[in-house]
PDB file as gemmi writes it, atoms N, CA and C in Angstrom:
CRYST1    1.000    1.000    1.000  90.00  90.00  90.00 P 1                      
ATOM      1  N   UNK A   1     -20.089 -74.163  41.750  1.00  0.00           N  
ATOM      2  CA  UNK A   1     -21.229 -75.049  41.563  1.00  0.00           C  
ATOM      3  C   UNK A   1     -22.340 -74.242  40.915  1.00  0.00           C  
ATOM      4  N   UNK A   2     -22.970 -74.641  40.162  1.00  0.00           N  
ATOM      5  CA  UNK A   2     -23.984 -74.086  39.322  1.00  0.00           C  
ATOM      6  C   UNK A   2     -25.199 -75.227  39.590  1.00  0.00           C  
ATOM      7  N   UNK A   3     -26.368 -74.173  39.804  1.00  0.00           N  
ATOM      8  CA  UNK A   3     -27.551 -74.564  40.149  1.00  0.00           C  
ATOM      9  C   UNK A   3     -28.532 -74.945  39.272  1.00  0.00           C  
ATOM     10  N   UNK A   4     -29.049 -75.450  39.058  1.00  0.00           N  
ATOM     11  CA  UNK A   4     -30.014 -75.390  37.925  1.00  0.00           C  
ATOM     12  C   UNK A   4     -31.556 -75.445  38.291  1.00  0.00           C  
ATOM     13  N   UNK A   5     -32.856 -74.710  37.946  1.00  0.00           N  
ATOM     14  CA  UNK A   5     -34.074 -74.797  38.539  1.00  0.00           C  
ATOM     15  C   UNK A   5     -34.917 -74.660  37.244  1.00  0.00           C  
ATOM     16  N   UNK A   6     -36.308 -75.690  37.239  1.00  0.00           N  
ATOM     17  CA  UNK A   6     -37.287 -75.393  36.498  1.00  0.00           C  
ATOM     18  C   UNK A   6     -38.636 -74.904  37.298  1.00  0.00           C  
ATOM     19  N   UNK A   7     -38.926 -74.309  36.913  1.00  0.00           N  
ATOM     20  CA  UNK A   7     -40.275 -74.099  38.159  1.00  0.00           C  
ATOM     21  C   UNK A   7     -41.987 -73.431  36.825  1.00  0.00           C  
ATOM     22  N   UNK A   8     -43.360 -73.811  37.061  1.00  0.00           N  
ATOM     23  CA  UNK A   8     -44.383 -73.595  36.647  1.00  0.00           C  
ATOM     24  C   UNK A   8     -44.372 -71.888  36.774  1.00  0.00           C  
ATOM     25  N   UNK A   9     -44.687 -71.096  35.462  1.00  0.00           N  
ATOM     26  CA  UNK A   9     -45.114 -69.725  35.352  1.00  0.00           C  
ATOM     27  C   UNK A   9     -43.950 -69.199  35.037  1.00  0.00           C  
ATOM     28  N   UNK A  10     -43.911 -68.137  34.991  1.00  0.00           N  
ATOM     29  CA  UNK A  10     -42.994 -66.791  34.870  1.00  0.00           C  
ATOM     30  C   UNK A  10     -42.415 -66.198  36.051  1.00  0.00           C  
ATOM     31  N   UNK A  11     -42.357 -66.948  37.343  1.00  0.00           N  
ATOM     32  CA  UNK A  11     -41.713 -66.261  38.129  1.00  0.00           C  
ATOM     33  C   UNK A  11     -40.392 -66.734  37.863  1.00  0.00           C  
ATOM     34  N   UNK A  12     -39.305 -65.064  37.944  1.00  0.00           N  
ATOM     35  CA  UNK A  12     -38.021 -65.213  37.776  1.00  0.00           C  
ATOM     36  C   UNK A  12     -37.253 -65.630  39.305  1.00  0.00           C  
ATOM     37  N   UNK A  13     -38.424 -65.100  40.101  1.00  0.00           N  
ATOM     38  CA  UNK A  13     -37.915 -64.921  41.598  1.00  0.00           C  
ATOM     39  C   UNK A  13     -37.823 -66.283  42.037  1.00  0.00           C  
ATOM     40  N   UNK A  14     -38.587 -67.359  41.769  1.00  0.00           N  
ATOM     41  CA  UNK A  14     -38.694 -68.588  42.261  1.00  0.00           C  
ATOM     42  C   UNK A  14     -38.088 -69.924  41.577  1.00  0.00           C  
ATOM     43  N   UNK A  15     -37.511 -69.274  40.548  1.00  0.00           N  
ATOM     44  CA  UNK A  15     -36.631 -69.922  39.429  1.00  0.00           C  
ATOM     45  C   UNK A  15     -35.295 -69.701  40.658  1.00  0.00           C  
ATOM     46  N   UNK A  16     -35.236 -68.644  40.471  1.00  0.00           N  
ATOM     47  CA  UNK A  16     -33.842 -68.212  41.191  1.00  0.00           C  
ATOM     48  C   UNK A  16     -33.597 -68.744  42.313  1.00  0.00           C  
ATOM     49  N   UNK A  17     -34.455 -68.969  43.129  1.00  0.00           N  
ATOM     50  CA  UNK A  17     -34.756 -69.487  44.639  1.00  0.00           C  
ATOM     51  C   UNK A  17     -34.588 -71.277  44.250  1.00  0.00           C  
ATOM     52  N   UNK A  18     -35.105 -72.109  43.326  1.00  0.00           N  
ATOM     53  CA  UNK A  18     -35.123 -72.778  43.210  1.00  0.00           C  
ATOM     54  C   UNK A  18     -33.010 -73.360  42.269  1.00  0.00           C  
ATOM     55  N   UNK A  19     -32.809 -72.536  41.814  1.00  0.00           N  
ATOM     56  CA  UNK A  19     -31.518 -72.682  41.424  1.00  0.00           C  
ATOM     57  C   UNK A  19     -30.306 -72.540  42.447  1.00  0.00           C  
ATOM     58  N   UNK A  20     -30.789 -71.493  43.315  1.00  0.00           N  
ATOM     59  CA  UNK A  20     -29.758 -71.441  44.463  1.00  0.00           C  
ATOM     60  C   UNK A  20     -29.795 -73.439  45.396  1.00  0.00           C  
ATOM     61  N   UNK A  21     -31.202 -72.910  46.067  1.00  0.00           N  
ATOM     62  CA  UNK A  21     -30.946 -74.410  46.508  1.00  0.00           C  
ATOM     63  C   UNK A  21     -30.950 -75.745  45.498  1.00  0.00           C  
ATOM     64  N   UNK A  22     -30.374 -75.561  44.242  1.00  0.00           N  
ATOM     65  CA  UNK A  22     -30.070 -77.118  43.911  1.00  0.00           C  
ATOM     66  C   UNK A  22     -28.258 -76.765  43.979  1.00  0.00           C  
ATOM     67  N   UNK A  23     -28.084 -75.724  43.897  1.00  0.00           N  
ATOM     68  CA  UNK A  23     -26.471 -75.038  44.011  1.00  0.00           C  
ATOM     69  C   UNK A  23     -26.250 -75.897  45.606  1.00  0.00           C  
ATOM     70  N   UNK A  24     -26.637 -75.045  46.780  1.00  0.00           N  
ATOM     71  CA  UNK A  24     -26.451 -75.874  48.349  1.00  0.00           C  
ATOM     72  C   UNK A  24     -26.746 -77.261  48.370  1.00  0.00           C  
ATOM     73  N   UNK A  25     -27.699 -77.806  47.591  1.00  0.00           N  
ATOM     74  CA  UNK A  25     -28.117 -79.414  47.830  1.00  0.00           C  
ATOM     75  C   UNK A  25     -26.593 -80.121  47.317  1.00  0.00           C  
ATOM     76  N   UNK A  26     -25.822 -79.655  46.118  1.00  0.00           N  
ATOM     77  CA  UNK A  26     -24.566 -80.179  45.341  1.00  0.00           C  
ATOM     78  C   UNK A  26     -23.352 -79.805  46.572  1.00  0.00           C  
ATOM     79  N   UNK A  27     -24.006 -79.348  47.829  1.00  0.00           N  
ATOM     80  CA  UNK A  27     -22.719 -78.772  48.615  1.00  0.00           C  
ATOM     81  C   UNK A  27     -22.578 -79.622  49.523  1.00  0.00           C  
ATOM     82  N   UNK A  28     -22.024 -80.534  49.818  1.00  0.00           N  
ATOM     83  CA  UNK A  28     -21.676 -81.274  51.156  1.00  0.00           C  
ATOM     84  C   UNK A  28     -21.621 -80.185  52.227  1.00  0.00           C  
ATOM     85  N   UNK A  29     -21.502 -79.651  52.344  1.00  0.00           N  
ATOM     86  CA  UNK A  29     -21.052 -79.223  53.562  1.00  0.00           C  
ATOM     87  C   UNK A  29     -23.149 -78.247  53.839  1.00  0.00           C  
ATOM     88  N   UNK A  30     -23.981 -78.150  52.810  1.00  0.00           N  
ATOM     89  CA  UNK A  30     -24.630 -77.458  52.830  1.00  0.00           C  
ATOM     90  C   UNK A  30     -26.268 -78.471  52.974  1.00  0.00           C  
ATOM     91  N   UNK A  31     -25.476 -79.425  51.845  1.00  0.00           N  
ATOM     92  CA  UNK A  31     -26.813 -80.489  51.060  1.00  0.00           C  
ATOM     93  C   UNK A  31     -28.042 -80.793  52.475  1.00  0.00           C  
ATOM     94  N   UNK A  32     -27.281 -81.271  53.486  1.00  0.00           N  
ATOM     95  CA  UNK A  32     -28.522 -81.843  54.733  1.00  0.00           C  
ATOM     96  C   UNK A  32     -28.813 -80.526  55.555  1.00  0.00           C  
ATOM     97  N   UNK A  33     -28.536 -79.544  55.412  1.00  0.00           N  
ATOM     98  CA  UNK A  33     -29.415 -78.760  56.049  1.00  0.00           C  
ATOM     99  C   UNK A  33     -30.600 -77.943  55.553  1.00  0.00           C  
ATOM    100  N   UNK A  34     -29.854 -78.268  53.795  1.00  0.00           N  
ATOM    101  CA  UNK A  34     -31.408 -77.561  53.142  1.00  0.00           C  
ATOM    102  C   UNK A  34     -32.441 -79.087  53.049  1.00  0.00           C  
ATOM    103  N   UNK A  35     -31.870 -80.047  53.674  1.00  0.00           N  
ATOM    104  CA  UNK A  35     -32.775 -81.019  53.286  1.00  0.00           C  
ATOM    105  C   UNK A  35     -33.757 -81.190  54.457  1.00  0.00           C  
ATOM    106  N   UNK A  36     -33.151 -80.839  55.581  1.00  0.00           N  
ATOM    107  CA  UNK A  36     -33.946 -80.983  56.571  1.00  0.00           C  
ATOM    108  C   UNK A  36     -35.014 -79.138  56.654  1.00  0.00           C  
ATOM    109  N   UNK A  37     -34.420 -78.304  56.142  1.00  0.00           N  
ATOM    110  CA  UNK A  37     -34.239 -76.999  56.855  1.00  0.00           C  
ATOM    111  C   UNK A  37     -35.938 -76.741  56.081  1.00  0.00           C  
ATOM    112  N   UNK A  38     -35.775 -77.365  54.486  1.00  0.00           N  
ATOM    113  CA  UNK A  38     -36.648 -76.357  53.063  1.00  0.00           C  
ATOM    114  C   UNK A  38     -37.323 -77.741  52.545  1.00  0.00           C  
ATOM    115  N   UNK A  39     -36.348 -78.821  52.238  1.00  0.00           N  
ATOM    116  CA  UNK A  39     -37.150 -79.883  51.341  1.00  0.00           C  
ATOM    117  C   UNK A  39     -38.275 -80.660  52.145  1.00  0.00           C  
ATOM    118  N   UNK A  40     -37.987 -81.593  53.353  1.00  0.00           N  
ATOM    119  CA  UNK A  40     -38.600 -82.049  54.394  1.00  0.00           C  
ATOM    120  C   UNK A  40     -39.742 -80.913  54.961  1.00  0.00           C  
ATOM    121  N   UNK A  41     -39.634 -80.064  55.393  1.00  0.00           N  
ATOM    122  CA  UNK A  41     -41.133 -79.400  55.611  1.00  0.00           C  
ATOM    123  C   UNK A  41     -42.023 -78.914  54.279  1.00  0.00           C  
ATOM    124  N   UNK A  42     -41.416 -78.739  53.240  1.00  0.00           N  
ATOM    125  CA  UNK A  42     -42.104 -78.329  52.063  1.00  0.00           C  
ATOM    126  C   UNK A  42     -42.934 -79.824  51.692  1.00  0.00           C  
ATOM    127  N   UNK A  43     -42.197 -80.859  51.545  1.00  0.00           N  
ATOM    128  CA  UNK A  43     -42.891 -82.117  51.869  1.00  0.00           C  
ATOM    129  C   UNK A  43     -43.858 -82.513  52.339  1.00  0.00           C  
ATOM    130  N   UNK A  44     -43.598 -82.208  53.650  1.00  0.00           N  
ATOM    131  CA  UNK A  44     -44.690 -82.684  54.318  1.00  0.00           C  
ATOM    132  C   UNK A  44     -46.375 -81.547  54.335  1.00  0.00           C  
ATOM    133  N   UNK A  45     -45.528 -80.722  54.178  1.00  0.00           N  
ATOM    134  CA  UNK A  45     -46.880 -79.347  53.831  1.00  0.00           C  
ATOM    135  C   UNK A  45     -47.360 -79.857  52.179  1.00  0.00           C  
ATOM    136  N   UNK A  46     -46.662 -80.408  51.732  1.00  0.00           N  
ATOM    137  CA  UNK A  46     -47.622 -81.378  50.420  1.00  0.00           C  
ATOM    138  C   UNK A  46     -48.282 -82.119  50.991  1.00  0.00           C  
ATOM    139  N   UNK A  47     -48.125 -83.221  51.257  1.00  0.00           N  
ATOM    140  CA  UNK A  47     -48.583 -84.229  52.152  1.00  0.00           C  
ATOM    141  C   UNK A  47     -49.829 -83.931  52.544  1.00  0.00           C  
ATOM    142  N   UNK A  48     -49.571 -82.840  53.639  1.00  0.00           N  
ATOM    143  CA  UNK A  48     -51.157 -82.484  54.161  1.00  0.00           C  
ATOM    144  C   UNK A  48     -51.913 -81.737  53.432  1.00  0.00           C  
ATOM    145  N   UNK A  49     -51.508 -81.215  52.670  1.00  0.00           N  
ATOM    146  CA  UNK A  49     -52.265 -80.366  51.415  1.00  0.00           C  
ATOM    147  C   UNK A  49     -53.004 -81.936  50.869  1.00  0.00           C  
ATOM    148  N   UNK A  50     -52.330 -82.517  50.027  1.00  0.00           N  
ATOM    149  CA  UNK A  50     -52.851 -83.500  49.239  1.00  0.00           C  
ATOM    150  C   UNK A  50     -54.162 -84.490  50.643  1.00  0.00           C  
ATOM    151  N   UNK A  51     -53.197 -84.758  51.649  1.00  0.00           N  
ATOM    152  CA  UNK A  51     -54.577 -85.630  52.307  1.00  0.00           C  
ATOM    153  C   UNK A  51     -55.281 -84.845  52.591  1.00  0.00           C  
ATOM    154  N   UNK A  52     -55.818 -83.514  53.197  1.00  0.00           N  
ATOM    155  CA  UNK A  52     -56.715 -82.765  53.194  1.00  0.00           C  
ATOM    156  C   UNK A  52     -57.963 -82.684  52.260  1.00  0.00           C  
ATOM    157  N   UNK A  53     -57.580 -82.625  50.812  1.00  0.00           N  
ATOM    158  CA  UNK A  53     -57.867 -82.455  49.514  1.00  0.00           C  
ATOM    159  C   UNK A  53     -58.755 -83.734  49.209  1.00  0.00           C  
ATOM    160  N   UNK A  54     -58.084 -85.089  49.727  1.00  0.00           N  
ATOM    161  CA  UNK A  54     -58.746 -86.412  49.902  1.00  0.00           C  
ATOM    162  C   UNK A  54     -59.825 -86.698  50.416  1.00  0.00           C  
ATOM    163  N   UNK A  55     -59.713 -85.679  51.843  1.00  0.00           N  
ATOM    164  CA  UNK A  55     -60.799 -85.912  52.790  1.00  0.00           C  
ATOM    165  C   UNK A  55     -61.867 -85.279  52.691  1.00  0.00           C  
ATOM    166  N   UNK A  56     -61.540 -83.677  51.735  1.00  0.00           N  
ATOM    167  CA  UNK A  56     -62.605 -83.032  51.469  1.00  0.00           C  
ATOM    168  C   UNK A  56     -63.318 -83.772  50.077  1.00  0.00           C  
ATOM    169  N   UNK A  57     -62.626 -84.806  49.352  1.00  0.00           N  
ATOM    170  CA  UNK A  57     -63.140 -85.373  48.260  1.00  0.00           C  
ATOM    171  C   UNK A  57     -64.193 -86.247  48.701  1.00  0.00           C  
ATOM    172  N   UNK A  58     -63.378 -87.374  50.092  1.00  0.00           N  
ATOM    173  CA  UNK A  58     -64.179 -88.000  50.337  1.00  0.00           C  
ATOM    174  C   UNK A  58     -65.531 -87.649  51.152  1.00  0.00           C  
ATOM    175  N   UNK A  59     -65.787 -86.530  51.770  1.00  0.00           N  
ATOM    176  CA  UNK A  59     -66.977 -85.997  52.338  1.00  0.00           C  
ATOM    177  C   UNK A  59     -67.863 -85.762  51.404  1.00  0.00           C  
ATOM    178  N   UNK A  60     -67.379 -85.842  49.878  1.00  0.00           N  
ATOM    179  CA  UNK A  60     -68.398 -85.488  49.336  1.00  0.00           C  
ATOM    180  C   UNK A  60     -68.885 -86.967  48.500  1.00  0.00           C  
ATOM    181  N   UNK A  61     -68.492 -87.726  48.513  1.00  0.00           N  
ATOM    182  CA  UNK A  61     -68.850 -89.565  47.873  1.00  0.00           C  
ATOM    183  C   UNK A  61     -70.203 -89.626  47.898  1.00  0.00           C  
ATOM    184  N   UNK A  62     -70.866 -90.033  46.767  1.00  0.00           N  
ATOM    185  CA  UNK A  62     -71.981 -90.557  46.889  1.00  0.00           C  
ATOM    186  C   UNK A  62     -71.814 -92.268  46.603  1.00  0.00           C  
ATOM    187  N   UNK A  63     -72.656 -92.931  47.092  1.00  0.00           N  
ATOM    188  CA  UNK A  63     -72.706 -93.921  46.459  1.00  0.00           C  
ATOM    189  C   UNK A  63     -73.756 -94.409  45.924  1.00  0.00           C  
ATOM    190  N   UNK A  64     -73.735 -94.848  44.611  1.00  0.00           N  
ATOM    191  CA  UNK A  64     -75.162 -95.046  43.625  1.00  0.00           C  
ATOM    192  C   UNK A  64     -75.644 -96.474  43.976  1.00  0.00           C  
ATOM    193  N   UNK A  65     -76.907 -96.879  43.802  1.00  0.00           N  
ATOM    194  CA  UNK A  65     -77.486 -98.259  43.179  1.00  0.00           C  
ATOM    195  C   UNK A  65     -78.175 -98.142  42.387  1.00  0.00           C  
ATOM    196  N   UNK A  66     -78.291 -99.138  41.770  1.00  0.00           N  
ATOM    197  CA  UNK A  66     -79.667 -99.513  41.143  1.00  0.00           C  
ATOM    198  C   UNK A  66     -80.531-100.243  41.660  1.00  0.00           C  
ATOM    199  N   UNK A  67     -81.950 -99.370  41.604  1.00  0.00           N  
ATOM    200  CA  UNK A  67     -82.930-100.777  42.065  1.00  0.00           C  
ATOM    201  C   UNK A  67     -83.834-101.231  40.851  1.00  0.00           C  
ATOM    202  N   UNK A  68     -83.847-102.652  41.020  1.00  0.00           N  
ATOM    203  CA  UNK A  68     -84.896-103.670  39.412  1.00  0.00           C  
ATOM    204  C   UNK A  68     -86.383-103.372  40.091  1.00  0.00           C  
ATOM    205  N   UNK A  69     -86.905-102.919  39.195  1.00  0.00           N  
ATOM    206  CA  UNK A  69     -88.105-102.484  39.700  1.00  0.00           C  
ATOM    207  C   UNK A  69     -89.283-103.934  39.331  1.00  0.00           C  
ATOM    208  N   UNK A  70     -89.968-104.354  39.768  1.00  0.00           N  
ATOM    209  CA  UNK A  70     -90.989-105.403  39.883  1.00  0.00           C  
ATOM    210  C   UNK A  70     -91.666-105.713  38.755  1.00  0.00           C  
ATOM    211  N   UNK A  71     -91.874-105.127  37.663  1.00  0.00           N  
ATOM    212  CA  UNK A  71     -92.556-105.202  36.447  1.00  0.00           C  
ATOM    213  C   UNK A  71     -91.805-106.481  35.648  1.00  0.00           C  
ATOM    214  N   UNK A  72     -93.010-107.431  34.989  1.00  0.00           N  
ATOM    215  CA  UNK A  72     -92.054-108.250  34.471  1.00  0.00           C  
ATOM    216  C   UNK A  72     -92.722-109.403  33.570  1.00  0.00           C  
TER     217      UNK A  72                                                      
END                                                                             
């Protein structure tokens, strides 16, 4: 089975890491334990990365009006 991985930058190391496990994901006998073991927590550590990121967005919200000023 041959793996195949694309990954952001020049790391060779994480190319490689990323090619092995698409090699085990093609493995029945291998596929659900890297799914539970590497994909599922890497997941969810997105997850909270991204809602974190939300919440620090939303602490910062302003909200604008306009006011019509009386002249007229």
């Amino acid at each position: 089975i041959t793996g195949l991985g694309f990954v952001q930058g020049r790391s060779r190391g994480h190319a490689e890491a990323t090619a092995v496990l698409d090699a085990m994901l093609q493995t029945p006998e291998l596929s659900e334990m890297v799914a539970n073991r590497v994909i599922e927590p890497l997941a969810l550590e997105q997850t909270e990365a991204r809602d974190l990121r939300a919440r620090k967005a939303a602490a910062t919200k302003v909200e604008f009006f306009t006011m019509v000023r009386g002249e007229g």
